[in-house]
C-alpha positions as CSV (number, residue, x, y, z in Angstrom):
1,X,-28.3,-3.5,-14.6
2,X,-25.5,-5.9,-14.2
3,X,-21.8,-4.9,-14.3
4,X,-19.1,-6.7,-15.8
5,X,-15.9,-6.6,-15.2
6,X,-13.5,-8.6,-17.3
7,X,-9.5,-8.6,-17.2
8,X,-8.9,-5.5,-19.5
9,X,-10.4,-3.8,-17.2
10,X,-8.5,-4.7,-14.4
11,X,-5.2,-3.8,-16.6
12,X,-6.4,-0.4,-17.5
13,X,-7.1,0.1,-13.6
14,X,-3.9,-1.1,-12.3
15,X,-2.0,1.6,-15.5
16,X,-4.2,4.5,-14.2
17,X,-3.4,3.6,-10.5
18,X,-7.2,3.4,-9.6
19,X,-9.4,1.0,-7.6
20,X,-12.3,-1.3,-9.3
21,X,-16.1,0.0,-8.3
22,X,-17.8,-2.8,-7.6
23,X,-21.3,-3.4,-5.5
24,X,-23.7,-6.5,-5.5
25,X,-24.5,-6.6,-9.0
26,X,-20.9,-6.5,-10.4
27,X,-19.9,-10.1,-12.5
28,X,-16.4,-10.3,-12.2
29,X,-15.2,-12.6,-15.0
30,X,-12.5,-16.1,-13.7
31,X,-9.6,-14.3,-15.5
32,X,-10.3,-10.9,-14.3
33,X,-10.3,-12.2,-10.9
34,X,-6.9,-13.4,-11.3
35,X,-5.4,-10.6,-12.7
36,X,-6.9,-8.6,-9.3
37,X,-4.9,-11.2,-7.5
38,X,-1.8,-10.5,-9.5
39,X,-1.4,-6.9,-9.9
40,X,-3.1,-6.4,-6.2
41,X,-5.5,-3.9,-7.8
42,X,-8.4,-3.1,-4.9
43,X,-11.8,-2.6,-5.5
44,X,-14.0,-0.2,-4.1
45,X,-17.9,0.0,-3.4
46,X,-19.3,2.0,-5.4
47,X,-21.3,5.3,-4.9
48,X,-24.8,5.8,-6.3
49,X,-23.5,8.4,-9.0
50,X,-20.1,6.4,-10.1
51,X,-23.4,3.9,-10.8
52,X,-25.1,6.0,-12.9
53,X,-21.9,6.7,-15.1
54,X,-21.6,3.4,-16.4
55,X,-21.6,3.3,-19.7
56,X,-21.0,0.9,-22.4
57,X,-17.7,1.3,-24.2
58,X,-17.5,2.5,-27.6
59,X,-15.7,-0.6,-28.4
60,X,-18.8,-2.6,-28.3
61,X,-20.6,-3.6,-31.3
62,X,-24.3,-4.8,-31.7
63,X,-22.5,-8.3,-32.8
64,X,-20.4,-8.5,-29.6
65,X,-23.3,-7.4,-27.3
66,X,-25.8,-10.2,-29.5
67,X,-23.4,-12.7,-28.6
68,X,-22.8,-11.6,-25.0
69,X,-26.5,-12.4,-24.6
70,X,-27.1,-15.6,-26.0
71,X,-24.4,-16.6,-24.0
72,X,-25.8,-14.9,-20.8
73,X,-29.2,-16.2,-21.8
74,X,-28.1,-19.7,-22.0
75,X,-26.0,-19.4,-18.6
76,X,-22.6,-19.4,-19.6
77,X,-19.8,-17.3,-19.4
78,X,-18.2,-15.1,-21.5
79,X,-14.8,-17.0,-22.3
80,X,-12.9,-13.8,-23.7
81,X,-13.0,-10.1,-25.0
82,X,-12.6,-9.4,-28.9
83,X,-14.0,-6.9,-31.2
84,X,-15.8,-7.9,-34.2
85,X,-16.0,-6.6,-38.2
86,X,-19.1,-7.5,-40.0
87,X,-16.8,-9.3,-42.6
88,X,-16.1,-11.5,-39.6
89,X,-12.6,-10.0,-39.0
90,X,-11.9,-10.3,-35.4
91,X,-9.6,-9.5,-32.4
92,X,-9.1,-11.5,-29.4
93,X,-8.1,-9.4,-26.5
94,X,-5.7,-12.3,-25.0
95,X,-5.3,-11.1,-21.3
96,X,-9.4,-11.5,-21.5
97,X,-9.0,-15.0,-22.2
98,X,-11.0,-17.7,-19.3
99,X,-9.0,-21.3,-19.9
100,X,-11.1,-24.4,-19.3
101,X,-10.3,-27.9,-18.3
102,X,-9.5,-30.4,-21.5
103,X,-10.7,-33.7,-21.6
104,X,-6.9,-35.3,-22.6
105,X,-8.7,-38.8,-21.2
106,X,-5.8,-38.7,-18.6
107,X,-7.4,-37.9,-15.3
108,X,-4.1,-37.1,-13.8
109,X,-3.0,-34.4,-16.6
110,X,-3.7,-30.6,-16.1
111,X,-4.6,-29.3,-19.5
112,X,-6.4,-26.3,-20.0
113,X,-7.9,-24.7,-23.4
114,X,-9.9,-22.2,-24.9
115,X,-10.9,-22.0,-28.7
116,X,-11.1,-18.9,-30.4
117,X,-11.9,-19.1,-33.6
118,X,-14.3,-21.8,-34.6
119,X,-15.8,-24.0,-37.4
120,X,-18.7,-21.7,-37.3
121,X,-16.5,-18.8,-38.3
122,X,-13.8,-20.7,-40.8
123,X,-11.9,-23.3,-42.3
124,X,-9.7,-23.5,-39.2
125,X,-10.4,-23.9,-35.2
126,X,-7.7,-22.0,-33.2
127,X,-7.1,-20.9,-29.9
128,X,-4.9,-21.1,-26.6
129,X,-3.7,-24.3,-24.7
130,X,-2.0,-24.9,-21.3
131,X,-0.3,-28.4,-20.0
132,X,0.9,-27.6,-16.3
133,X,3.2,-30.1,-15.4
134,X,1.6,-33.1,-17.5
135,X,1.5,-35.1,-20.6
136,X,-1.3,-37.4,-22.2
137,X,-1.5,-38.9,-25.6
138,X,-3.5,-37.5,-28.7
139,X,-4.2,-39.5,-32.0
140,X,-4.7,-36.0,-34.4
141,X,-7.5,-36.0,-37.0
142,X,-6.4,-32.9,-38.5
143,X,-3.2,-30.6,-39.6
144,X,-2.1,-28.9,-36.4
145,X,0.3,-25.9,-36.2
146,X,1.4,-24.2,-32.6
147,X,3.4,-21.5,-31.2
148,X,4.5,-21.5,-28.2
149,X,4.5,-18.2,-26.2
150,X,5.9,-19.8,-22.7
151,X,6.9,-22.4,-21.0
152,X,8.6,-25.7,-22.6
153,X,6.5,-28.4,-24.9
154,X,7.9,-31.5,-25.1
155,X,6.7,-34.0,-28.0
156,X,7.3,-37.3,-28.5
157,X,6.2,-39.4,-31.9
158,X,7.6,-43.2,-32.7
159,X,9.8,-43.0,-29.4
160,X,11.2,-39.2,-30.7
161,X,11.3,-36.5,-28.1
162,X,11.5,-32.9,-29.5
163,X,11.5,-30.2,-27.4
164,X,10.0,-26.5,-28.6
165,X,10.5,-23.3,-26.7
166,X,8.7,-20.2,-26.6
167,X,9.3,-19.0,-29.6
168,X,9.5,-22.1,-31.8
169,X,6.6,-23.5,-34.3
170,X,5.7,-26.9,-34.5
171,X,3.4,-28.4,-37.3
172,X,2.4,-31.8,-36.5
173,X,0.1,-33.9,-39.6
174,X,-2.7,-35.7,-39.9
175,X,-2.7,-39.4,-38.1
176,X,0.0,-38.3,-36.0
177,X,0.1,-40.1,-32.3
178,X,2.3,-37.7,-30.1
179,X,2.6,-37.8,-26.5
180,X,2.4,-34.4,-25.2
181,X,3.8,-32.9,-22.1
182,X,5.6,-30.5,-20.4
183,X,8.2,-30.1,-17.2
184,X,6.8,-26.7,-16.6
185,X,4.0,-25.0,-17.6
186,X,3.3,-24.1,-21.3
187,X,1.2,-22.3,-23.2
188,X,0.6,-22.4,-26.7
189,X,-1.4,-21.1,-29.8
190,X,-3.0,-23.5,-32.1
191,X,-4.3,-23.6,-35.2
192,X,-5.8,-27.1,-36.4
193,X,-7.2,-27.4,-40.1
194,X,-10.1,-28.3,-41.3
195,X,-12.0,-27.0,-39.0
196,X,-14.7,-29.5,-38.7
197,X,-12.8,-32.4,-38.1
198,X,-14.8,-33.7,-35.3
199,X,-17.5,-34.2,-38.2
200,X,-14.9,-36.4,-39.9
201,X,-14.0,-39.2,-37.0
């Protein structure tokens, strides 16, 4: 059976000052393989009864694991951690989280995005996104509100440059044409409404 290790692993290795056990079956998730990098945590080959102790964690439910398959099944990859209530209440573990590329239609712009709640689960989409040192333009079809946890964001609407720091909130309406960019790299939480705006243009 296949191992994973994801990046909330790799934190809870580096607190308790332990190595990873890894061997040829171990899938070691994009961000988790970063976070190795970063905190220089060292993995280990592991013996045949550390094997045999691998468990699944209590954490998981039959709703996360469902969806861990279809995904596996249909040869993606798992794009973050969360937990999940029946009532659909759920927590994103955000060090978990595997960015992808965004299609801005600038080829030269590094933007970088990963939804996390989506039309499938409510009225809203939301989820991270990263500009690294970019901008591109973006006619919005929807309401959009962001946070920004780091970096600087720099908009600019009707020849207007506002600036947001980490920190700041921005909401931005419907039909708005904003260039967006940053000097740095920033990262920010959206929240766009509705959520099935893609339906609508």
């Amino acid at each position: 059976m296949k191992k994973l290790i994801c990046a909330d692993d790799v934190t809870k290795a580096h607190e308790a000052g332990e190595s990873l056990c890894v061997d040829s079956d171990t899938i070691i998730t994009p961000a988790a393989e970063d976070l190795i990098d970063e905190l220089q945590v060292s993995l280990k080959e592991c013996s045949a009864a550390e094997k045999s102790a691998d468990v699944l964690p209590d954490s998981l439910s039959k709703e996360t694991l469902l969806d861990l398959l279809k995904m596996i099944l249909a040869g993606e990859t798992v794009p973050f951690q969360c937990e999940k209530h029946e009532s659909g209440l759920k927590v994103v573990k955000g060090n978990s989280v595997d960015m992808r590329t965004f299609d801005t239609g600038n080829p030269n712009a590094k933007v970088f995005y990963q939804e996390l709640v989506n039309k499938e689960e409510a009225d809203i989409r939301a989820g991270f996104l990263e500009i690294d040192h970019s901008q591109f333009d973006w006619e919005l079809p929807y309401e959009e509100i962001d946070y920004v946890i780091s970096g600087t964001l720099e908009m600019t609407i009707e020849g207007v440059k506002y600036t947001a720091h980490p920190g700041d909130v921005v909401f931005v309406p419907k039909g708005s044409k904003v260039t967006w960019a940053s000097p740095d790299k920033v990262k920010l939480f959206y929240a766009t409404y509705p959520a099935n705006w893609s339906d609508l243009v």
